[in-house]
C-alpha positions in Angstrom: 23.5 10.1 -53.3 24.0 12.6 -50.2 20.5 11.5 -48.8 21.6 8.0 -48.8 25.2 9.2 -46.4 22.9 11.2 -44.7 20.7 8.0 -43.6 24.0 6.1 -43.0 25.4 8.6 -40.8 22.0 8.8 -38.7 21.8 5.3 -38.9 25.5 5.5 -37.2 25.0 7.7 -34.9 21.8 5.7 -33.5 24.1 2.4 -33.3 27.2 5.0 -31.6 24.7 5.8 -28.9 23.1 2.4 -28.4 26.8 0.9 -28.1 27.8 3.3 -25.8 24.8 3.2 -23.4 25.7 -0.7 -23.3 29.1 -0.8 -23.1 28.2 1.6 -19.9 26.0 -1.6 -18.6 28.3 -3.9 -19.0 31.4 -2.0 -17.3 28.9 -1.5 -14.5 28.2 -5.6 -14.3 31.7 -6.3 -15.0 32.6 -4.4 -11.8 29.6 -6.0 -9.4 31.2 -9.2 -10.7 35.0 -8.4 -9.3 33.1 -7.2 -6.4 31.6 -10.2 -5.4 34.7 -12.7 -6.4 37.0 -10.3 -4.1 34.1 -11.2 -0.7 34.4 -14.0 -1.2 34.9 -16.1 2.3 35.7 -19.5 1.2 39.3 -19.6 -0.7 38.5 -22.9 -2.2 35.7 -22.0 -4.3 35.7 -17.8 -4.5 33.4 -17.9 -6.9 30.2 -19.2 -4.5 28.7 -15.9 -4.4 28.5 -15.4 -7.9 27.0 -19.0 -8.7 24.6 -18.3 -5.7 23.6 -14.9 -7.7 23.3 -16.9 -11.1 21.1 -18.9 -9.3 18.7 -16.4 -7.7 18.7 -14.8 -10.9 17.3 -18.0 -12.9 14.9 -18.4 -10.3 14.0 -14.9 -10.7 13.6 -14.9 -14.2 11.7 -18.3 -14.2 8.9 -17.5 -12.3 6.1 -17.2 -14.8 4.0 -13.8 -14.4 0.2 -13.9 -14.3 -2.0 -10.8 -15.6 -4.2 -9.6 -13.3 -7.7 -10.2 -14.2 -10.4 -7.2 -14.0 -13.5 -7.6 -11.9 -15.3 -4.7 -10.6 -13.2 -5.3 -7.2 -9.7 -5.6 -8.5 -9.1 -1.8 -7.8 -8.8 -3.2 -3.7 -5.7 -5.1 -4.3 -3.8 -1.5 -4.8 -1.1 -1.0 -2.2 -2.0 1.0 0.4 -5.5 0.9 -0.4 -6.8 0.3 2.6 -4.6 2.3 5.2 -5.5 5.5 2.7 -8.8 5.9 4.7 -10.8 7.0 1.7 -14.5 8.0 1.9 -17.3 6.5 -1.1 -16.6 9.4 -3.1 -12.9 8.7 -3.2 -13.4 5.3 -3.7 -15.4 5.6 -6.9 -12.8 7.4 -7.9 -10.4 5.2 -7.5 -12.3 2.2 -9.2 -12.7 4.5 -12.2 -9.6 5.2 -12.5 -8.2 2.1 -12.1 -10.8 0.7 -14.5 -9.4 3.4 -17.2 -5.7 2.7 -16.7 -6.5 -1.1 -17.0 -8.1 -0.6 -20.3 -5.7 1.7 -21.9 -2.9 -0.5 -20.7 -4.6 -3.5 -21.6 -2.7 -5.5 -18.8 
């Protein structure tokens, strides 16, 4: 019977936490909201900026995402590549690498 309050209680505690961390979230949103309906510059409709974000925001989120697909080249398209000024050697090690992170992430 005391292994079964013990579970509860963990159980508890884990829900506590979670509840807390998102309560945190949404006082932070809940104050970015204020914030945008107080600059508001048009006094007829003050809430423009925040339909303008909710609308950036679906964009955003709509925009369907595309996996990379491996080739032996696809190690190029890293940021910055190109400006590093790598020799061969470095090179090869950057294509093996990248080749290794690919498959262990399996992106």
């Amino acid at each position: 019977m005391s292994t079964i309050r013990l579970e509860f209680n963990n159980t508890s505690v884990i829900h506590f936490e979670y509840a807390r961390e998102e309560t945190h979230y949404l006082l932070c949103i809940d104050l970015m909201k204020r914030k945008l309906l107080s600059s508001s510059t048009d006094p007829k409709f003050p809430e423009a900026s925040l339909v303008e974000l909710y609308h950036r925001n679906y964009d955003l989120c709509m925009q369907l995402y595309q996996k990379e697909i491996l080739t032996e080249n696809s190690y190029l398209n890293i940021y910055g590549l190109y400006d590093a000024d790598l020799n061969g050697q470095q090179l090869a090690i950057v294509a093996v690498s990248h080749c290794f992170l690919f498959s262990m992430l399996k992106i």
